[in-house]
Wavefront OBJ file of the C-alpha trace (Angstrom):
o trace
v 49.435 -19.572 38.769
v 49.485 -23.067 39.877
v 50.889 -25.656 37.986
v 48.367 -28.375 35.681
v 49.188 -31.378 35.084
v 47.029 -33.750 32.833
v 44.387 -36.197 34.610
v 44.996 -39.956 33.339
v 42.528 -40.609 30.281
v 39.881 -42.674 30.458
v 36.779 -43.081 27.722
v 33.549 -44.129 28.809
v 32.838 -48.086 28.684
v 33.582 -50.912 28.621
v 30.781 -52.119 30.816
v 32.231 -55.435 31.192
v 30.141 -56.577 34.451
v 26.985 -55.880 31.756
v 28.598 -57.718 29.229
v 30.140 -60.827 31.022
v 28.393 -61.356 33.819
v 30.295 -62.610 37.206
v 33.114 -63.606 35.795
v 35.015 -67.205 36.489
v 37.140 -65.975 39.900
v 37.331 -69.589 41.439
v 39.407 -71.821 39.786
v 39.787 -74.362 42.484
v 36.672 -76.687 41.411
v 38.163 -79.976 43.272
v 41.551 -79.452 41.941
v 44.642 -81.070 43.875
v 47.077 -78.747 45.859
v 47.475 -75.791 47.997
v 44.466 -73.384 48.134
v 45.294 -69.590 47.781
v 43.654 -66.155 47.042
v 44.962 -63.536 45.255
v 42.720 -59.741 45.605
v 43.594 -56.199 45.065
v 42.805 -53.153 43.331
v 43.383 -51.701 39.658
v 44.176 -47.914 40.360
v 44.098 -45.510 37.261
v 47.689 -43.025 37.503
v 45.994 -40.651 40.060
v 45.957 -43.290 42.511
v 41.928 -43.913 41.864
v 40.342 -47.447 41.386
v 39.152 -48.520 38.324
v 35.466 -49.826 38.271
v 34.620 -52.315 35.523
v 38.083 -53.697 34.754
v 38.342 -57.166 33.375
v 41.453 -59.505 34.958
v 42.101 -62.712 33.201
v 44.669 -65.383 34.839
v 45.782 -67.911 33.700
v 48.706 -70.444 35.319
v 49.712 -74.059 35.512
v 48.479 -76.672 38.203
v 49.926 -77.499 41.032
v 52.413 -79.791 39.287
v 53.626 -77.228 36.759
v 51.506 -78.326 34.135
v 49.118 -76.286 31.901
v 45.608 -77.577 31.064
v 45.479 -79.044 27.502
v 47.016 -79.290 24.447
v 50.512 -77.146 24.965
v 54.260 -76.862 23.993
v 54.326 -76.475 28.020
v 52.571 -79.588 28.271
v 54.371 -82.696 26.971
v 51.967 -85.178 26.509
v 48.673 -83.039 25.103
v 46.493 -84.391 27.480
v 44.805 -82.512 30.227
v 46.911 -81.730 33.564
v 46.550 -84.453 36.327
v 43.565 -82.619 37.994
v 40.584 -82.860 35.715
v 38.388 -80.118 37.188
v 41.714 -77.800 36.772
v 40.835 -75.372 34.192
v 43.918 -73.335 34.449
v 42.063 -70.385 33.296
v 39.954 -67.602 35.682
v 37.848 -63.779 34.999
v 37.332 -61.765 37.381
v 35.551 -57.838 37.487
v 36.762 -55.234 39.603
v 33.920 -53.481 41.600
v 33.188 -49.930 42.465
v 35.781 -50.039 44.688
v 38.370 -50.951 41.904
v 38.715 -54.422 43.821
v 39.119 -57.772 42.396
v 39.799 -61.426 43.922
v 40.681 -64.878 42.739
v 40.863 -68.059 44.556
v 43.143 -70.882 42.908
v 45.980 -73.059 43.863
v 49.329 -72.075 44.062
v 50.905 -73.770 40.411
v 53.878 -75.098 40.614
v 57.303 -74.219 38.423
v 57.158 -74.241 34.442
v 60.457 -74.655 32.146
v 60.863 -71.365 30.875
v 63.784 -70.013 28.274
v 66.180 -72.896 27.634
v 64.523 -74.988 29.737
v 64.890 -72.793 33.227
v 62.155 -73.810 36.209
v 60.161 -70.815 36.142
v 59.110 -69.392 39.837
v 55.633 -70.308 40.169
v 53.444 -67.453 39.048
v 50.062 -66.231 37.406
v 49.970 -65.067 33.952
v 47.401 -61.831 34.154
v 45.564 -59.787 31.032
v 43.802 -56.873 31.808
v 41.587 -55.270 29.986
v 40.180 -51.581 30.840
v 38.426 -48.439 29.846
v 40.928 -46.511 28.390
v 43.136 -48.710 27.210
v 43.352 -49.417 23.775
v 44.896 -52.388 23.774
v 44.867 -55.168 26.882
v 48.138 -55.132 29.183
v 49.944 -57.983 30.141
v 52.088 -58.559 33.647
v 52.755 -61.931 35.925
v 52.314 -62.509 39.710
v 54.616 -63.614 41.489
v 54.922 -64.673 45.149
v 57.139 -62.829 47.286
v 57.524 -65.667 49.724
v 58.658 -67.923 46.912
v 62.300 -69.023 47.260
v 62.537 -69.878 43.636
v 62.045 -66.205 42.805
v 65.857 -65.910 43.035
v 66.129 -68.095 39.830
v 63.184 -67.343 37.259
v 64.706 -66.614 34.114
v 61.755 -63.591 32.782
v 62.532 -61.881 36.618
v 66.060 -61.792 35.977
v 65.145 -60.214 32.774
v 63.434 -57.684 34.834
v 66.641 -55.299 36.156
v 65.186 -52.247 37.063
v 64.780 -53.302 40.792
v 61.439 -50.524 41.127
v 59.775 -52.822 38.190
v 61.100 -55.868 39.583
v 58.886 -54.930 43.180
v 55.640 -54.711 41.208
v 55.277 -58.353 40.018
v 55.183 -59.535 43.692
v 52.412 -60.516 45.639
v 52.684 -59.776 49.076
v 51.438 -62.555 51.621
v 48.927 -61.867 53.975
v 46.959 -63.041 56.975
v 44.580 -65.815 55.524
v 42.717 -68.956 56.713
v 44.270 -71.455 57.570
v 42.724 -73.611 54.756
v 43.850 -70.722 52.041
v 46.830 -68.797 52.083
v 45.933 -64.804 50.758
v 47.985 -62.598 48.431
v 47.538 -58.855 47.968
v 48.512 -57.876 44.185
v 47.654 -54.181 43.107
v 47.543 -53.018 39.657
v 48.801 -49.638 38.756
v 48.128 -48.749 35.378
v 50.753 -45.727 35.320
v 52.556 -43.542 36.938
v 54.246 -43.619 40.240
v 54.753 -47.986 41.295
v 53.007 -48.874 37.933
v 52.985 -52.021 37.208
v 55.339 -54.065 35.322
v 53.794 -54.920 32.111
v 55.416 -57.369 29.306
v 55.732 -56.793 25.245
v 53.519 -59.386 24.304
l 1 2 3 4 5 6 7 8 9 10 11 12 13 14 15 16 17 18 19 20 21 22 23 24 25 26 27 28 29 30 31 32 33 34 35 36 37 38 39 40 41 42 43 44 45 46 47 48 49 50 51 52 53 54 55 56 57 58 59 60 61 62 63 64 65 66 67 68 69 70 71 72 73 74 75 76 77 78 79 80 81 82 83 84 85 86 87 88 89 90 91 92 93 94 95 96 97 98 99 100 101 102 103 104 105 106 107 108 109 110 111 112 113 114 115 116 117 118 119 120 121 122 123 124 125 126 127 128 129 130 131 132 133 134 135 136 137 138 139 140 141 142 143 144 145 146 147 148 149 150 151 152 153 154 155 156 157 158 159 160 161 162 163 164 165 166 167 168 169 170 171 172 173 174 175 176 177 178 179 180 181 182 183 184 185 186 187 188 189 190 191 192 193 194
């Protein structure tokens, strides 16, 4: 008799793309620095995209400063781009895919004051899950890497691989990231206690 193994769960809902419409995936909106994309997939733990998931980023401008009122933000005001709101949505399709277009931010201080890598701050929200997950993107072409505080934190060096986004070949204008979400199993994703 062959041996069963239990299919990942999933309940029916939450119809997000009904609920919420397009989303906000462009966050550029005449903001100052350099133009990137970030796409992928959420896959479920048999490998299968997950239609109807809900990413939210959100990430500092290109100066390492967060929109608004902030601890992270000295002064309260907003960030030196005004059209910068810091904050994107985006839906994953049939196809499980998803895509953002920002800029790359630039480094926060992080735990006693460390420059943070830059990085995107990512929620995601699915069927199934009963509460949202939480996990950062990083850029694995980013020399600061080496230094961020929260990756250090990160030691098992399997985990460590899934908060990278790997570079690919983009426009010249806009420089593309690939950034898959696995919710669990084998290469999930890194996700933080929040």
């Amino acid at each position: 008799m062959p041996k069963r193994f239990p299919t990942p769960s999933q309940t029916i809902g939450p119809f997000f793309a009904h609920g919420l419409g397009p989303g906000w995936p462009d966050l550029t909106g005449g903001a100052e620095g350099a133009r990137i994309a970030v796409e992928g997939r959420v896959l479920d733990g048999d490998s299968k995209p997950v239609p109807d998931a809900m990413l939210e980023i959100w990430q500092a401008d290109a100066q390492g400063r967060y929109p608004g009122p902030s601890p992270l933000h000295e002064t309260g005001a907003p960030s030196g781009a005004p059209a910068f709101r810091g904050f994107g949505r985006a839906l994953t399709d049939a196809r499980g895919e998803y895509r953002f277009t920002t800029i790359k931010p630039g480094r926060v201080p992080g735990p006693g004051g460390a420059q943070q890598a830059p990085h995107l701050n990512v929620t995601i929200f699915a069927r199934g899950l009963l509460r949202q997950l939480t996990t950062r993107i990083y850029f694995a072409d980013e020399p600061s890497n080496e230094t961020d505080p929260v990756l250090a934190a990160v030691t098992d060096p399997a985990a460590r691989r899934t908060l990278f986004a790997a570079r690919q070949d983009g426009s010249s204008q806009t420089a593309l990231y690939r950034f898959d979400v696995i919710l669990q199993g084998e290469g999930e994703t890194a996700f933080f206690d929040v």
